[in-house]
Every structure is written in C-alpha cells, then in structure tokens.
VMD Tcl script that draws the C-alpha trace (Angstrom):
set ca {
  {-9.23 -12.98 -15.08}
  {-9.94 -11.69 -11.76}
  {-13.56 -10.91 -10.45}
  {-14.99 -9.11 -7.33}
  {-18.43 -10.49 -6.42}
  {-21.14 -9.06 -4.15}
  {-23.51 -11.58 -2.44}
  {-26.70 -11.05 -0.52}
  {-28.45 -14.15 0.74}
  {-32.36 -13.82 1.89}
  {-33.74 -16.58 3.21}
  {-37.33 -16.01 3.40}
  {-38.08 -18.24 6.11}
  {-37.97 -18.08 10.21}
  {-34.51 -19.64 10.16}
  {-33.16 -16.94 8.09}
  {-30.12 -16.10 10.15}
  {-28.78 -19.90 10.74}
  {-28.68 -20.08 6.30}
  {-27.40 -17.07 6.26}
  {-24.48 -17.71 8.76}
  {-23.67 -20.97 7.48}
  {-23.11 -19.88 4.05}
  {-20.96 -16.98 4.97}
  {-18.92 -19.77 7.11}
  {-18.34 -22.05 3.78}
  {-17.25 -18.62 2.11}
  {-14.62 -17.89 4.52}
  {-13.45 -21.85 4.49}
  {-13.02 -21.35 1.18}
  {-9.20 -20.63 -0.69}
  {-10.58 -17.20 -2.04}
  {-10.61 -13.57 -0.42}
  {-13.56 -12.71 1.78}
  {-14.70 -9.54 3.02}
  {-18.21 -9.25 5.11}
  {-20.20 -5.77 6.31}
  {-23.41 -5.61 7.80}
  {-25.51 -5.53 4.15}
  {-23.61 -8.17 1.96}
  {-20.30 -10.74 1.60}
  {-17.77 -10.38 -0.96}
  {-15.67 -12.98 -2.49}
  {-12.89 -12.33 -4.43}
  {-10.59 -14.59 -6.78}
  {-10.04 -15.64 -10.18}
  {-13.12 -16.13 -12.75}
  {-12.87 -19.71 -13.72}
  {-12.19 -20.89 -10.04}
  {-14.73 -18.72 -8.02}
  {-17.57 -19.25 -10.16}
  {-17.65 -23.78 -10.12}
  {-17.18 -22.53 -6.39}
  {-19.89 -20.32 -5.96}
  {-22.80 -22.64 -8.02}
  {-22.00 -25.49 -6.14}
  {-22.24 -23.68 -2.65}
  {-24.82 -21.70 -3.72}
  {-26.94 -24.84 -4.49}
  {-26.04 -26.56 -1.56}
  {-27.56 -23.59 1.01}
  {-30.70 -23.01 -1.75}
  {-31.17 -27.06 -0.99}
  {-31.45 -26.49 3.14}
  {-33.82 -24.09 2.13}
  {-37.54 -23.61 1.11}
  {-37.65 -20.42 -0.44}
  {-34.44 -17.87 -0.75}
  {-33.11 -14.98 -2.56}
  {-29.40 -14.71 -3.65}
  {-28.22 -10.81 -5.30}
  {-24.96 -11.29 -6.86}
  {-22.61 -8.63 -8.35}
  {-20.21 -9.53 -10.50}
  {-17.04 -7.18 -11.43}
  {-14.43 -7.59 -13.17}
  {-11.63 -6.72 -11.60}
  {-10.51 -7.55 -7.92}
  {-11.47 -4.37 -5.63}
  {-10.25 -6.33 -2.39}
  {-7.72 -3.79 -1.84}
  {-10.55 -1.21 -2.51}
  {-10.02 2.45 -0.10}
  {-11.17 5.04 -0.64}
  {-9.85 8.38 -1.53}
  {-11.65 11.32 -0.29}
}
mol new
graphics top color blue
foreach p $ca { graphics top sphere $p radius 0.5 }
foreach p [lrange $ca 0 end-1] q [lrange $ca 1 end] { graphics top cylinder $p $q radius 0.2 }
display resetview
C-alpha cells in the first residue's frame, strides 16, 4: 500500500535550522519520493518500507536534539503526482 506523508520538524532550540536541514538531507538520500515547500517535507513510498524508514530517522535527529516537535500526516494513497485542477 502506498502512503503520502507530511512532516514538520520543530526543533525548539537555537540550532533549529542545522536539525532541521539535516533531516530533510537524510530524506532526500533516501530511495523514496521527496517533495519540500517552505512549511513542511513530504515523503512518499510504500507503507511497510517508509515507515521502519521514517522511525529510525526520526529517532536519530530527536537524539541530536534536546527538545523537538515532529507533525506527521499520514495518507493513504501517493499524491506525489498531486496538481491541481482549478
């Protein structure tokens, strides 16, 4: 099954943009689909790859950290080819 996911890291700490940027770096080094704007990160792929993916990245930046936030929105259904139509 194929998911769309929506992350927002907030590192709430001076450093902020260095976590931020080197998370979004091990995204796009990653084997999966990877879209950035200026609010959030998508990541695109199949369900029972993405996911072991994103929990072991996910701890990995939360362990450089001392205190962050991480929003994640999961669909199901890959919207990489998303446009719209009006």
């Amino acid at each position: 099954m194929n998911i769309s996911i929506d992350l927002t890291l907030s590192p709430l700490q001076d450093d902020y943009e260095k976590h931020v940027i080197d998370f979004i770096k091990v995204l796009r080094d990653s084997e999966f689909t990877v879209l950035e704007n200026p609010l959030s990160t998508q990541i695109f792929g199949d369900f029972d790859r993405l996911m072991p993916f994103l929990n072991q990245k996910i701890k990995e930046s939360f362990q450089k950290q001392d205190i962050c936030v991480l929003t994640m929105k999961v669909v199901k259904t890959d919207r990489s080819d998303y446009e719209p139509h009006f």
